[in-house]
C-alpha positions in Angstrom: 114.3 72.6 83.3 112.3 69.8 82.1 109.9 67.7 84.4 112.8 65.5 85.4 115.4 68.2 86.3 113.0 70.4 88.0 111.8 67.2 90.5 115.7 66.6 91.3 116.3 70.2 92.3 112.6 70.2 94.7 113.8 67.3 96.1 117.2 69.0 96.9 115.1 71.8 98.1 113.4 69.4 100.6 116.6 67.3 101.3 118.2 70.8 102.3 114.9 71.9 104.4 113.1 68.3 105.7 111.4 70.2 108.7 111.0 73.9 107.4 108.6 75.0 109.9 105.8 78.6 108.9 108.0 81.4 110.5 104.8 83.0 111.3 104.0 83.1 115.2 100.3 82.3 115.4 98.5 79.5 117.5 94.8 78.9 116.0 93.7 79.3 112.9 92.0 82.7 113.4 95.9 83.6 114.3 97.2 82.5 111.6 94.7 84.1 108.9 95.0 87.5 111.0 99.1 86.7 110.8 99.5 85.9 107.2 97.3 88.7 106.0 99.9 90.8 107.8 102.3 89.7 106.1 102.0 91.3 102.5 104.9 93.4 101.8 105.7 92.7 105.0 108.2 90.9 106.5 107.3 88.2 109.0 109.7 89.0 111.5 108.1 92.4 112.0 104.3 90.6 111.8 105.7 88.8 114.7 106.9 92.1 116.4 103.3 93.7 116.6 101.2 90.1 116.6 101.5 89.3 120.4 99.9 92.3 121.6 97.4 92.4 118.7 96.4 88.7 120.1 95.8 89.9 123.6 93.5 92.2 122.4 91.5 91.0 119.8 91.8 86.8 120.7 88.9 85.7 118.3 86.8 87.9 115.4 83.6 88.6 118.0 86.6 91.2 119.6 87.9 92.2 116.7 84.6 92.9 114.5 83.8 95.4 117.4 86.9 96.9 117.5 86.9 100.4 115.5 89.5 100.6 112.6 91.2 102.8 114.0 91.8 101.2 117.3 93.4 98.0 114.9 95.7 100.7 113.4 97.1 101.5 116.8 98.4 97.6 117.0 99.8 97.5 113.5 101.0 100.9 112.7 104.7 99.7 112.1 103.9 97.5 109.1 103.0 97.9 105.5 99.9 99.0 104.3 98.6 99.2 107.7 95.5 101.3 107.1 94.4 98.7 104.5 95.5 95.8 107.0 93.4 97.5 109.5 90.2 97.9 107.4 90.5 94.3 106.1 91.2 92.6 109.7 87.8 94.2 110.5 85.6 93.0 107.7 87.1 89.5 107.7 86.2 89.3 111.4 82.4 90.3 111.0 81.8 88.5 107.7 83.4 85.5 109.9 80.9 85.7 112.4 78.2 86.9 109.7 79.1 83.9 107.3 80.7 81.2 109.2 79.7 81.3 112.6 83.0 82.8 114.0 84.7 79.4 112.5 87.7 80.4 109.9 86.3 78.3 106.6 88.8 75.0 105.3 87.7 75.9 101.3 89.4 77.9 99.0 85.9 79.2 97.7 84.7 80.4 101.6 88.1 81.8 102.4 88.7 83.6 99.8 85.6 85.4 99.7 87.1 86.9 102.9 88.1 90.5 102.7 91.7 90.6 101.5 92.3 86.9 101.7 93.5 85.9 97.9 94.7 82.4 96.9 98.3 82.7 98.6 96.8 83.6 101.7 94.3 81.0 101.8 96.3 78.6 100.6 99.1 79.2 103.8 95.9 79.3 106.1 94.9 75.8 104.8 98.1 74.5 105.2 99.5 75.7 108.7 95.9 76.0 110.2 94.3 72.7 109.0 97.1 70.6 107.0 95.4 70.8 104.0 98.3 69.7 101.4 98.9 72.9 99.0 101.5 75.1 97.9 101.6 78.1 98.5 103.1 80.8 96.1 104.4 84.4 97.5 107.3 86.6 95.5 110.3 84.0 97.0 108.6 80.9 95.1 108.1 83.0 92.3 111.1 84.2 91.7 113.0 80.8 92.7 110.7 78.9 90.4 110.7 80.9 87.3 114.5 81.9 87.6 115.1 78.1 87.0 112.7 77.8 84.4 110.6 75.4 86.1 107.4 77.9 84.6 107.4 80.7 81.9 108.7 84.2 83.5 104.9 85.2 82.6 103.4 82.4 84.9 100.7 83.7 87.3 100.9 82.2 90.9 98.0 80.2 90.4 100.0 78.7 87.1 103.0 77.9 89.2 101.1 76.1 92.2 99.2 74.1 89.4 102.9 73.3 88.0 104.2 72.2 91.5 101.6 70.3 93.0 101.8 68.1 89.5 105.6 67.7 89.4 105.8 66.7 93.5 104.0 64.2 95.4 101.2 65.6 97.7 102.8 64.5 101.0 105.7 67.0 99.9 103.7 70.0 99.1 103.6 71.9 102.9 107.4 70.9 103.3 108.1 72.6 100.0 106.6 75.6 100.1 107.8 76.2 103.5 111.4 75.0 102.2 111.3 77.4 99.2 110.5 80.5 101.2 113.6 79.7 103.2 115.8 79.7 99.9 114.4 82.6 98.5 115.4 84.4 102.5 118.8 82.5 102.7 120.4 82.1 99.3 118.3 83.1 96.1 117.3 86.1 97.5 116.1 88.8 94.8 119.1 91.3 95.2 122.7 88.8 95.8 121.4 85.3 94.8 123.5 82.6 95.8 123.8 78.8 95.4 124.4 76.5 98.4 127.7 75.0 97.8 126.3 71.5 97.4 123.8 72.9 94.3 126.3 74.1 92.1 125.0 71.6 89.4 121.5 74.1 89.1 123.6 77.0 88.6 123.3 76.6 84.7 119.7 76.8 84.9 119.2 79.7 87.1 119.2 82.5 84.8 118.9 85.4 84.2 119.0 85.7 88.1 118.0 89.8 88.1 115.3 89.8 85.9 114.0 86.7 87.9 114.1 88.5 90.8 111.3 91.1 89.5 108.7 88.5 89.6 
């Protein structure tokens, strides 16, 4: 797709999703970082499962950094890479209160130099905690975005947030990376892809449609 192209089929994106909302259950911003780290290889209804009583426990990072890791585990056990989760949810919480005063950080410098927090992360945290405009790329934006050739099928996630944010207007960027995650759940999913019936004039340029969905 060239520049042109690839702004009519966002917009359809929006058009199609004009309030996508984060699917996330979280209610301050410490929430939401705890709730989208979670969520690697994870899916967010099952984040949502285990978050409530997580919450009640730990409420802020001064509970949480003297929690023991293993007490964390006990909360999380059902998701992905929980040991990991558990390890990270601890260190983020003291080097928050070592670092930042107990206050999650607005930057992309401060938060990523939080223990497991990377630029997708950060980037969702800025967006749903602070409305910091950004764009946030996980493996549904990815595959969505290089499937229709918007990048190269090499682009890194940095490379395709760069390439979004300058084909889109800034007041569109939360909306559209909210709106692309629920494509890539409801129709271009990675295994049976499939077009809304009113975008049947992108199908040409969504190909190949498997390989895509490695990204």
């Amino acid at each position: 797709m060239n520049d042109q192209q690839a702004q009519t089929f966002l917009n359809a994106v929006l058009a199609r999703y004009p309030n996508a909302q984060p699917t996330l259950t979280a209610h301050d911003p410490f929430e939401i970082l705890v709730a989208v780290m979670l969520s690697a290889q994870t899916t967010d209804v099952a984040v949502n499962a285990v978050t409530p009583k997580l919450f009640a426990a730990y409420p802020d990072p001064q509970h949480m950094a003297q929690a023991s890791i293993t007490e964390i585990e006990a909360y999380i056990d059902r998701l992905g890479l929980y040991h990991n989760k558990a390890k990270y949810l601890k260190a983020l919480s003291t080097k928050l209160l070592t670092d930042f005063d107990g206050v999650v950080p607005q930057t992309y410098q401060e938060l990523t130099s939080l223990p497991g927090v990377g630029r997708k992360t950060a980037t969702v945290v800025r967006t749903d905690a602070f409305n910091i405009p950004g764009i946030a790329v996980d493996t549904h934006v990815s595959r969505i975005i290089k499937g229709f050739g918007i990048v190269a099928a090499t682009a890194t996630p940095d490379q395709i947030q760069a390439r979004l944010e300058t084909l889109m207007p800034q007041s569109t960027w939360i909306t559209l990376h909210r709106a692309l995650i629920r494509v890539g759940r409801e129709w271009l999913t990675a295994k049976n892809p499939q077009l809304p019936p009113e975008w049947q004039q992108f199908a040409p340029y969504y190909q190949p449609l498997q390989k895509a969905g490695k990204a």
